[in-house]
C-alpha positions in Angstrom: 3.9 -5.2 7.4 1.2 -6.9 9.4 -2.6 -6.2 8.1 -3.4 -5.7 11.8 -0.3 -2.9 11.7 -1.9 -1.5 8.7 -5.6 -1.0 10.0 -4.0 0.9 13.0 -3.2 3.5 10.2 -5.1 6.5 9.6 -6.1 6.8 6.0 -3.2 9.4 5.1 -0.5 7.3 7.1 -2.0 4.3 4.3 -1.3 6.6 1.0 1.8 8.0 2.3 3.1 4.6 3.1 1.7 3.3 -0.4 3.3 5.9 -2.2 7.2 5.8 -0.3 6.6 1.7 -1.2 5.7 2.4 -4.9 8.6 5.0 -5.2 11.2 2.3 -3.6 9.8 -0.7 -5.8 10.7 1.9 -8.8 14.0 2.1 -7.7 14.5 -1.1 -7.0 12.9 -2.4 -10.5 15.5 0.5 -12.1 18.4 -0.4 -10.6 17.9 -4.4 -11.2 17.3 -3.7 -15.0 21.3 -2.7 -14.6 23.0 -4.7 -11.8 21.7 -7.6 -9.9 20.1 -6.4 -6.3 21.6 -7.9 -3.1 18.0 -8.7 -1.9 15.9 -9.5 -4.3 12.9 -10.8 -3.0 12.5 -6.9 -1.7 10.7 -6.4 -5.0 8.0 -9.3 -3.9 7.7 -7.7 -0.2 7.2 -4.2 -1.0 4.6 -5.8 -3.7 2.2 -7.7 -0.9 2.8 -4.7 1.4 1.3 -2.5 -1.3 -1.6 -5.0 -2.0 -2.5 -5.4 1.9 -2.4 -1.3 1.9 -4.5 -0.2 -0.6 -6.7 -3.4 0.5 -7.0 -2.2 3.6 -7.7 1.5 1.8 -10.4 0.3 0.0 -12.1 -1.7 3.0 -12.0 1.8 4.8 -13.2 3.9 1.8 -16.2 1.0 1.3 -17.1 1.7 5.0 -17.5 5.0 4.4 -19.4 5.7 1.2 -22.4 3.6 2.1 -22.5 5.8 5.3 -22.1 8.9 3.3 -24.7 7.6 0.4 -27.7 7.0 2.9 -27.2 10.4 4.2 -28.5 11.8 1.0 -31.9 9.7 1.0 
């Protein structure tokens, strides 16, 4: 998954995807503690495309709480 992908996402399309990608790395990580896994360099994929999702989370959340803090001055 492409960061330019990813910022086309609305913020609950981003923590849905985050959280399917954090439940398949589980099952993956399970599963290779008990057989070897026909791909795994899936583990290290579903990794970065976590890291460039919640990035991309946090870049939106930072955008917004400045916004939402000089509203209360």
């Amino acid at each position: 998954m492409r960061a330019e992908e990813i910022r086309e996402l609305a913020l609950e399309d981003i923590a849905a995807r985050i959280r399917e990608l954090e439940e398949e790395r589980f099952r993956l990580q399970f599963r290779s503690a008990t057989e070897p896994l026909e791909d795994p360099l899936r583990l290290r994929v579903i990794r970065k495309d976590i890291a460039r999702l919640k990035t991309v989370q946090r870049e939106r959340q930072q955008e917004t709480a400045p916004a939402k803090a000089g509203a209360s001055r």
